[in-house]
C-alpha positions in Angstrom: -57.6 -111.9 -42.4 -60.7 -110.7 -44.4 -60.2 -106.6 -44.9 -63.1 -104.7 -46.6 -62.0 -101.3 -47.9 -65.7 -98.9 -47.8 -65.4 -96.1 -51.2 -68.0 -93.5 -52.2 -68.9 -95.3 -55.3 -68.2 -98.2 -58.4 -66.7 -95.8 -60.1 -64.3 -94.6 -57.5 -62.6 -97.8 -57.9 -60.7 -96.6 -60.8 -59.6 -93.7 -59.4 -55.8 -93.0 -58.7 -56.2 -93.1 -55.2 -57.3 -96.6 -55.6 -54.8 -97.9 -58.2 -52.2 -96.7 -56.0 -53.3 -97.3 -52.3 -54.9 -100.5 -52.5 -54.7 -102.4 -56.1 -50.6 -102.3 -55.8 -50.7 -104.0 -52.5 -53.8 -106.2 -52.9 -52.0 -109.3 -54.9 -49.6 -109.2 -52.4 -51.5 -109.7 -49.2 -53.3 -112.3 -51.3 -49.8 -114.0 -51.1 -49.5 -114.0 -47.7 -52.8 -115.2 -47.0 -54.9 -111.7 -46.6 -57.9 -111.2 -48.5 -58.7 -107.2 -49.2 -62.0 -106.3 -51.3 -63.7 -103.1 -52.2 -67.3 -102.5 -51.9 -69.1 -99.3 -52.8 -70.1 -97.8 -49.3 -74.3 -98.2 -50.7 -73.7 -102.0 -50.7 -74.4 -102.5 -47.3 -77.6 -102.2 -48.5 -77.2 -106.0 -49.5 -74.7 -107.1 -46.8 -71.5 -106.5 -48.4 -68.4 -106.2 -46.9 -70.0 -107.0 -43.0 -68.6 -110.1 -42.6 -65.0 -108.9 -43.0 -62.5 -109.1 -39.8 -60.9 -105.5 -40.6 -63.2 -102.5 -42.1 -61.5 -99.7 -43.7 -63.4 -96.3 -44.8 -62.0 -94.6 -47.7 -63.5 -91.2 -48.5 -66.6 -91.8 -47.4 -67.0 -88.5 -45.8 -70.8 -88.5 -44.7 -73.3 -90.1 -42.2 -73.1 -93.2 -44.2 -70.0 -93.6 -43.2 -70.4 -93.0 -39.2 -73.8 -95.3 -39.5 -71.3 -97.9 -40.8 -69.2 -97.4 -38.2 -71.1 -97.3 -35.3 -72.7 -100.9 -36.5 -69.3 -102.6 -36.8 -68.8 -101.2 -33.6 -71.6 -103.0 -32.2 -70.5 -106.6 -33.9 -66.9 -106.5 -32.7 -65.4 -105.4 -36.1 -62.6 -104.0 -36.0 -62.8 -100.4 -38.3 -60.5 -98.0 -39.6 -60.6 -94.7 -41.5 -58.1 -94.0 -44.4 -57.2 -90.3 -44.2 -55.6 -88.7 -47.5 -56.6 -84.8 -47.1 -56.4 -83.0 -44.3 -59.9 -81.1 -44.0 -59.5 -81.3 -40.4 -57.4 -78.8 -39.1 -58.1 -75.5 -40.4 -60.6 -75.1 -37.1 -61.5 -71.0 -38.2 -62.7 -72.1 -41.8 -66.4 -71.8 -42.3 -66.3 -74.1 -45.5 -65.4 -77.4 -43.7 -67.6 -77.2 -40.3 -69.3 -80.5 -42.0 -66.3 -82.4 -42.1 -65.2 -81.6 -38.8 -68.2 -82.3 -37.4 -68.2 -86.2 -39.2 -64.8 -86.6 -38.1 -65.3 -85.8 -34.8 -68.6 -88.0 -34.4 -66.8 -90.7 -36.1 -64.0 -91.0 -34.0 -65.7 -92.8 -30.9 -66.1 -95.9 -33.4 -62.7 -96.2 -34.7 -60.1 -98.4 -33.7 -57.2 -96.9 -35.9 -56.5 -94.6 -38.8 -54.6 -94.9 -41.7 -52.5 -91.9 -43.6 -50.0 -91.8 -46.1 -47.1 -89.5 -44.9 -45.7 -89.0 -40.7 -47.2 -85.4 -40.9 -50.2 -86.6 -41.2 -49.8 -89.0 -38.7 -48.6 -86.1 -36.6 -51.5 -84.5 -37.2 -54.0 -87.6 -36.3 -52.3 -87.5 -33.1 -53.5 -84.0 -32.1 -56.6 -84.7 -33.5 -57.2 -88.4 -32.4 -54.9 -88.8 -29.2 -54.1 -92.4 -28.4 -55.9 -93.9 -31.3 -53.3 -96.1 -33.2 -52.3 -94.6 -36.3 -50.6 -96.4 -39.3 -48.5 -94.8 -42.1 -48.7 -96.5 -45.6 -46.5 -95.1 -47.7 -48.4 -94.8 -51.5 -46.4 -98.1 -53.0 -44.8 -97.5 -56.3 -45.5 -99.0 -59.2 -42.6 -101.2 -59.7 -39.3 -100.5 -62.2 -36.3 -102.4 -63.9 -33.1 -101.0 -62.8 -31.8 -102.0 -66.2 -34.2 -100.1 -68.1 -34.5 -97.3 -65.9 -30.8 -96.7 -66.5 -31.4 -97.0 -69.7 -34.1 -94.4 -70.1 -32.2 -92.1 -67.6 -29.1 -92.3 -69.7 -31.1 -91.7 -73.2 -32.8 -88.5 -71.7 -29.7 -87.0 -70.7 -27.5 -87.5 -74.0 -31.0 -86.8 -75.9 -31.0 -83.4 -73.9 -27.3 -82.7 -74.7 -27.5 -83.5 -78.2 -30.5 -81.5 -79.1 -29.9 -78.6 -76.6 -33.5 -79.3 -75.7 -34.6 -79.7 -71.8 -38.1 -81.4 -71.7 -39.5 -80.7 -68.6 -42.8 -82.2 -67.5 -45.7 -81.3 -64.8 -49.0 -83.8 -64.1 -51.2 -84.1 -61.9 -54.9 -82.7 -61.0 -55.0 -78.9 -61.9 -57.5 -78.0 -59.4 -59.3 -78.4 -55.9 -62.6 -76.9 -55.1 -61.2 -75.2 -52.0 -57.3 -74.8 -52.2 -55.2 -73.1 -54.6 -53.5 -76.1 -55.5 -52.2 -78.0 -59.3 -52.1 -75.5 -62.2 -52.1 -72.2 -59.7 -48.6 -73.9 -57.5 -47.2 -74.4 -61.3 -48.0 -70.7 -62.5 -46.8 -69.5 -59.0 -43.7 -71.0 -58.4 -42.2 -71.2 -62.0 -40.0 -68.8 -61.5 -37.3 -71.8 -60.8 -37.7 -72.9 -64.0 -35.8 -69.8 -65.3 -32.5 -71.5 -64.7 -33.1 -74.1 -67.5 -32.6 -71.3 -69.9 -28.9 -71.3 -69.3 -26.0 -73.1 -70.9 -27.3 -73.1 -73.8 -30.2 -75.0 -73.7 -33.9 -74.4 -74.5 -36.3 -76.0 -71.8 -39.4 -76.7 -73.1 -42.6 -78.0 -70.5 -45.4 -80.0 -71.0 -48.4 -80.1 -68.9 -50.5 -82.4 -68.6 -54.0 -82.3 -66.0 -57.6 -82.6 -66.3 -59.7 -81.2 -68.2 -61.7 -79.3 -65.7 -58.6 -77.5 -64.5 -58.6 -75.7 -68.1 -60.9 -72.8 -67.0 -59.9 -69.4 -68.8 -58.5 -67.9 -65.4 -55.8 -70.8 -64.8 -55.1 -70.4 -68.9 -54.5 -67.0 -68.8 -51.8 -67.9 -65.2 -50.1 -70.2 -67.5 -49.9 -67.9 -70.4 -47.4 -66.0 -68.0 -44.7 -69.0 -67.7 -41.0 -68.2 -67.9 -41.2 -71.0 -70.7 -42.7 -72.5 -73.6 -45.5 -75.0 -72.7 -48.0 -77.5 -74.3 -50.9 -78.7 -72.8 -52.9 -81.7 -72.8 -55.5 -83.4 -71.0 -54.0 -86.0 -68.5 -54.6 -89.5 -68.5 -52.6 -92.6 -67.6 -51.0 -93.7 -70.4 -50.1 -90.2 -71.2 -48.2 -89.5 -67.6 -45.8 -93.1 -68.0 -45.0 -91.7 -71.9 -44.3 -87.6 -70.6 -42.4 -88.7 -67.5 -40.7 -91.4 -69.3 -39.2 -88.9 -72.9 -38.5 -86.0 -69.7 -35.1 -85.4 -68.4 -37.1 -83.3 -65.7 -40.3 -83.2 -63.9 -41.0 -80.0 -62.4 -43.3 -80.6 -58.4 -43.4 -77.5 -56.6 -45.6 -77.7 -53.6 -47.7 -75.0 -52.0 -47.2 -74.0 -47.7 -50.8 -74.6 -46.9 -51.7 -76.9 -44.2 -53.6 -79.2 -46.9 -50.7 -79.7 -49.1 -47.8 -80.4 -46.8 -49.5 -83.4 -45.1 -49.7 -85.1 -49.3 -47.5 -88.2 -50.2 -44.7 -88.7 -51.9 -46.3 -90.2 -54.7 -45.3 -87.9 -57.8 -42.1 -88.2 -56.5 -41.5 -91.2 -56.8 -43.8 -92.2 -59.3 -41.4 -89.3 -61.4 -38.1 -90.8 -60.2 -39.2 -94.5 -61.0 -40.4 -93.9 -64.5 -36.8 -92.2 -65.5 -37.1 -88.5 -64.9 -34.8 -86.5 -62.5 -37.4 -83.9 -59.9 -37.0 -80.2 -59.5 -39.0 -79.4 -56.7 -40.0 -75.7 -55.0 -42.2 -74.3 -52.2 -42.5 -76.7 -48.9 -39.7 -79.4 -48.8 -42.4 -82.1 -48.8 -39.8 -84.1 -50.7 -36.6 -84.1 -48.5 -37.6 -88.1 -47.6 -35.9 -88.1 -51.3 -33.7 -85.6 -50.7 -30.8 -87.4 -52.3 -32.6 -87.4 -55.9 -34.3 -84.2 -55.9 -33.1 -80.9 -57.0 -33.9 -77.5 -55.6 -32.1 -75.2 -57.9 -32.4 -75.5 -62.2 -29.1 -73.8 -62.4 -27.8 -77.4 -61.2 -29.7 -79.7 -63.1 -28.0 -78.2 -66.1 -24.3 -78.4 -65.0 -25.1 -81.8 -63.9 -26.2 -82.7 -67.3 -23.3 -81.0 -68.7 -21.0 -83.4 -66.1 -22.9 -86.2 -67.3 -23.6 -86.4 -63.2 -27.1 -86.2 -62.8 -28.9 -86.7 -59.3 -30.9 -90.0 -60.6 -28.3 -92.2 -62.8 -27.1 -95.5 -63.6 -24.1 -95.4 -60.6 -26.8 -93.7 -58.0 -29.5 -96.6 -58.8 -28.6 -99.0 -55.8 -28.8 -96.2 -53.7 -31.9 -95.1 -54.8 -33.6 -98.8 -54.7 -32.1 -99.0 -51.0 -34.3 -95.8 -50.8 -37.6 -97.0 -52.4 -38.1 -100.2 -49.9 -38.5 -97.6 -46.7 -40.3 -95.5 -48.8 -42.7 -97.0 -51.1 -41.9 -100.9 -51.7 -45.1 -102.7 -52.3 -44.2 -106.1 -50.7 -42.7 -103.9 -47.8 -45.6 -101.7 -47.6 -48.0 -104.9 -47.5 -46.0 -107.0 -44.9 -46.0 -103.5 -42.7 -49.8 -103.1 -43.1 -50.9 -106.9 -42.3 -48.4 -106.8 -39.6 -50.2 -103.5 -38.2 -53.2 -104.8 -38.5 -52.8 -108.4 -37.0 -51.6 -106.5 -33.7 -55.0 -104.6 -33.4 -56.8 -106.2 -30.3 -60.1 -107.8 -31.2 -63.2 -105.7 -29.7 -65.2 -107.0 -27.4 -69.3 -107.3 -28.6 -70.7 -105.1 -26.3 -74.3 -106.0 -24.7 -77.6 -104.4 -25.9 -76.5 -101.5 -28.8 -78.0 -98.2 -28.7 -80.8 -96.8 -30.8 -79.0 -95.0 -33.6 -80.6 -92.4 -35.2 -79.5 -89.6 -38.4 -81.0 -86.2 -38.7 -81.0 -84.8 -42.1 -79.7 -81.3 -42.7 -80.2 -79.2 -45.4 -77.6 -81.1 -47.5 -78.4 -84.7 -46.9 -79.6 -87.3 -49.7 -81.7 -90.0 -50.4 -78.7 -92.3 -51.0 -77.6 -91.7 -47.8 -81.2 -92.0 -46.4 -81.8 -95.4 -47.8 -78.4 -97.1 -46.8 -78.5 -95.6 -43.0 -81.9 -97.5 -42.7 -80.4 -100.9 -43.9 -77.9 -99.7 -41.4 -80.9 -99.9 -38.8 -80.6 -96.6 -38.2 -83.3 -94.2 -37.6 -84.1 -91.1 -40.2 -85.2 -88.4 -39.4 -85.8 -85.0 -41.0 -84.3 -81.8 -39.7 -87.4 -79.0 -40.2 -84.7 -76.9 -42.6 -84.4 -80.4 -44.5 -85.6 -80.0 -48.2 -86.4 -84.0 -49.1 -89.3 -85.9 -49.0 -88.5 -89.2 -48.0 -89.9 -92.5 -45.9 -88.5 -91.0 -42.4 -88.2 -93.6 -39.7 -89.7 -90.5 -36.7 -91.4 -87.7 -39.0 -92.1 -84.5 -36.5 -94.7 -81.9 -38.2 -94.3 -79.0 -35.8 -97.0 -76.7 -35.1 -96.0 -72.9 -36.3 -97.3 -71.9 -32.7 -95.5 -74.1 -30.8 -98.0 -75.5 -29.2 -97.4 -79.5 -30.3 -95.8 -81.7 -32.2 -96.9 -84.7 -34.4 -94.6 -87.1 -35.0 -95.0 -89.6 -37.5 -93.5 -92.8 -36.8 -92.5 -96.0 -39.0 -92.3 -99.8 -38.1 -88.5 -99.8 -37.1 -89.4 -96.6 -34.9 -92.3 -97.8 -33.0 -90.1 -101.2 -32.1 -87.3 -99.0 -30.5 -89.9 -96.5 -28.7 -89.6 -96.0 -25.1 -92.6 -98.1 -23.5 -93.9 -95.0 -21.6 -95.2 -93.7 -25.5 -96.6 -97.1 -26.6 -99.8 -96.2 -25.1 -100.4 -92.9 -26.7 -99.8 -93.9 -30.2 -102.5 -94.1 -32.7 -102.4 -96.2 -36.2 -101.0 -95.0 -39.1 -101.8 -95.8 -42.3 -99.6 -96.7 -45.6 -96.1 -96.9 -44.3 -96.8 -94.5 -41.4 -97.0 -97.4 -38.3 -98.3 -95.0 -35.7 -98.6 -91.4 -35.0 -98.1 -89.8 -31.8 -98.9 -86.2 -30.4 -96.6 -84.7 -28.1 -97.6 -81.0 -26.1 -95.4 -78.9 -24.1 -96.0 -80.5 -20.9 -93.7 -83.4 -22.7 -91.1 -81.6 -24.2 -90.6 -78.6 -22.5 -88.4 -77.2 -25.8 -91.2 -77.1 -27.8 -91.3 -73.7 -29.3 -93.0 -71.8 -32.8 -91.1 -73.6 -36.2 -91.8 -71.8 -39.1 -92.7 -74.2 -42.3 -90.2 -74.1 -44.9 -90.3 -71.6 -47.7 -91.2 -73.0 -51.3 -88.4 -71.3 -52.1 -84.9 -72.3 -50.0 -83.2 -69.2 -48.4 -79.3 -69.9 -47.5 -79.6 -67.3 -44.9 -83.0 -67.9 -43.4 -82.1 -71.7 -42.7 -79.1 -70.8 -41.4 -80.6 -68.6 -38.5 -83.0 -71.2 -37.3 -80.3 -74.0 -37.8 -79.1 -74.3 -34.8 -82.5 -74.1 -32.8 -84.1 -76.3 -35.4 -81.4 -79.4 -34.6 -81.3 -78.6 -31.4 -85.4 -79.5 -31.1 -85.2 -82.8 -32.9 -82.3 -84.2 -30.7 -84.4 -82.8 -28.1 -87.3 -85.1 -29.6 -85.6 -88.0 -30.3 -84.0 -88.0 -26.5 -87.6 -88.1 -25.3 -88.6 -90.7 -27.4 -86.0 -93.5 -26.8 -84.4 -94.5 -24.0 -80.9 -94.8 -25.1 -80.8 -93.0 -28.6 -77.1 -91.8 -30.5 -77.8 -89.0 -32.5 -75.4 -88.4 -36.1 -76.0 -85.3 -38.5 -76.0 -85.9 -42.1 -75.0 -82.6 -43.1 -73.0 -81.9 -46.5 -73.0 -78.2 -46.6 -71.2 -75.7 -44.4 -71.2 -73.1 -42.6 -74.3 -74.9 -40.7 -72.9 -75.1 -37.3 -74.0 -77.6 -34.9 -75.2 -77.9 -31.1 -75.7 -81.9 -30.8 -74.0 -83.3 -28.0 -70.8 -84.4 -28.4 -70.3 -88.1 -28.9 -68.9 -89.9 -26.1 -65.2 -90.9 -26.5 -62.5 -89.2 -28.5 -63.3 -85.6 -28.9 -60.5 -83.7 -30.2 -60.3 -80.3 -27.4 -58.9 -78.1 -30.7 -62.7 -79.4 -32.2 -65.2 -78.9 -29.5 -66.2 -75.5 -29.9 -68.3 -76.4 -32.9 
């Protein structure tokens, strides 16, 4: 089994979410006779990745993505989306109307979904009914039991003999959209004030990225119970903090987009020789076992020499790992789940597929929904001056329409326009003028403004859209419009995709 795994771009590849997910498990479908590759999401352009039995999207959050989707369709691919955030649920925020929109046009060419925890796979079942949904748990990155007593064991008499606790926290300090990282640390670190008894002196080290370090989060952690350093985060740093702290501190924030995350600090923490003091939503109790709730205990456990996470608990804790994170487990489990998925049947004579740019598309996506065979076509609050596929110049009065139309276009026109077109010249193939007595919608579209108003394009939005589908519906006989939007609040009135429509979704 071929599987091709779709990401943003070459240098998402070395991201976390890569080096966890999918490099831990790779080698080990190899084994077994699986082949699993990644290809940047633009390297369609050059046929990459299309010959693969299983195709797997990977934050690819845009109309690339859906363009992608819709042509594996077609060729009897089997494709699946890997969902790690949820950006999905939160129906009355105005920031993510452009994600919910390119999930729910997505969804009518999926055959599965994969997540990384069950309450996100509950959640892809409200969203997604009956589409099959598989959890991979974020595979750990493999320990000695041996030395991990070892270390455990060193930490502890190094914290008694010293009177020093060495607490650690890691991790991404930020979000563009959620409170989340240095602001759950600063907000919940009230539960480190029980390390301060018995005698000992706790002292925490921090380290995140450096973006995370803006004065506002500085001045949160100037406010902690305890004494801190701070350091920009990087690999090689987190395996030596986790590895010299007795503790690692993970509280976790209520919010419906940080209760559906993995367990992955967890047990990356509890693997790499450091006991876990958690706070906020139980997203932990999978771990329950090795994970403390109150610092008061920590510290009499470490006075009893009876720590959670030690050298007599370590077979129950590895019985614990292959559920929860075992790579070879994890890997069987995923081929397995795939193998089972029923092979799609090529359907006949595949749709005219066509993308309308928003205000917020680009020319990346442009260029790889054409190699797609995909129309592309401008939205009149679009700000980009590309090669479009159907090119409408409205008349401010309303009273036609020119439509500009290249090579790919004119092929897929309906016959009863052929006629009516007249050359073009440079890339243009043909041009074709349409009145009222064609499309009925036509109505006044004011040009664009040199200079882009937020609220002025979002007023005519919706009527703007609404034309072009209205255009493109008229032009083709059998035509599936996708929005490449990136921005929100612009709200949408394209017809819903046929298929899977989530009902908690379909207002917008």
């Amino acid at each position: 089994m071929k599987i091709a795994i779709f990401i943003p771009n070459e240098q998402w590849s070395g991201s976390a979410g890569v080096r966890i997910r999918y490099d831990r498990i790779r080698p080990l479908l190899a084994a077994a006779g699986h082949e699993m590759e990644l290809f940047a999401i633009d390297a369609v352009r050059d046929g990459k990745g299309l010959d693969a039995d299983i195709c797997l999207l990977s934050k690819c959050n845009d109309a690339r993505a859906i363009a992608l989707a819709a042509r594996l369709q077609a060729s009897g691919k089997r494709v699946g989306v890997d969902i790690f955030d949820d950006y999905f649920s939160q129906t009355e925020d105005p920031r993510f109307v452009h994600l919910r929109v390119w999930f729910r046009s997505l969804l009518p060419h999926l055959d599965f979904i994969l997540c990384a925890t069950e309450a996100m796979r509950g959640l892809m079942h409200d969203l997604a009914p009956g589409l099959p949904c598989h959890v991979l748990n974020d595979p750990h990155g493999g320990y000695d039991p041996a030395l991990l007593a070892e270390r455990l064991e060193a930490n502890a008499a190094r914290a008694r003999a010293t009177r020093t606790l060495e607490i650690g926290w890691f991790g991404t300090g930020d979000n563009p959209h959620f409170s989340v990282g240095l602001q759950d640390l600063a907000a919940m670190s009230g539960a480190l004030a029980g390390l301060r008894g018995g005698g000992y002196r706790p002292r925490l080290s921090i380290l995140t990225n450096k973006r995370a370090m803006t004065v506002d989060r500085l001045e949160l952690l100037s406010r902690l119970p305890v004494p801190y350093r701070l350091e920009e985060w990087t690999e090689e740093r987190e395996t030596a903090l986790i590895s010299r702290s007795l503790v690692c501190f993970l509280p976790v924030n209520a919010q419906n987009f940080s209760v559906v995350k993995s367990l992955n600090r967890g047990i990356t923490t509890l693997t790499k020789g450091a006991q876990v003091l958690s706070a906020g939503y139980r997203l932990y109790d999978p771990l329950e076992e090795f994970v403390y709730r109150d610092a008061a205990e920590i510290v009499g456990d470490l006075d009893r020499n009876r720590l959670r996470l030690r050298k007599d608990t370590l077979s129950s804790f590895s019985r614990l790992m292959r559920d929860l994170g075992d790579p070879a487990g994890e890997a069987v489990r995923l081929a397995d789940f795939l193998s089972a998925l029923p092979v799609r049947a090529v359907p006949g004579a595949a749709p005219v597929l066509a993308v309308i740019h928003g205000v917020a598309s680009t020319g990346d996506i442009h260029k790889t929904v054409q190699k797609l065979d995909c129309l592309s076509v401008p939205c009149p609050v679009n700000r980009v001056r590309l090669n479009f596929d159907v090119d409408p110049a409205f008349d401010p009065r309303g009273g036609h329409v020119d439509v500009a139309l290249s090579e790919r276009a004119m092929a897929a026109l309906a016959p009863r326009w052929r006629d009516r077109v007249r050359p073009g010249q440079d890339k243009v193939a043909g041009r074709l003028r349409l009145d009222a007595a064609d499309l009925p919608q036509l109505r006044p579209v004011r040009p664009q403004l040199r200079r882009f108003r937020h609220l002025l394009a979002l007023e005519r939005y919706h009527e703007d859209l609404a034309l072009v589908g209205a255009l493109l519906d008229l032009l083709f006989d059998d035509v599936r419009v996708f929005l490449s939007e990136r921005n929100s609040p612009y709200l949408t009135r394209l017809p819903h995709p046929a298929g899977r429509v989530p009902e908690r979704m379909a207002a917008e």
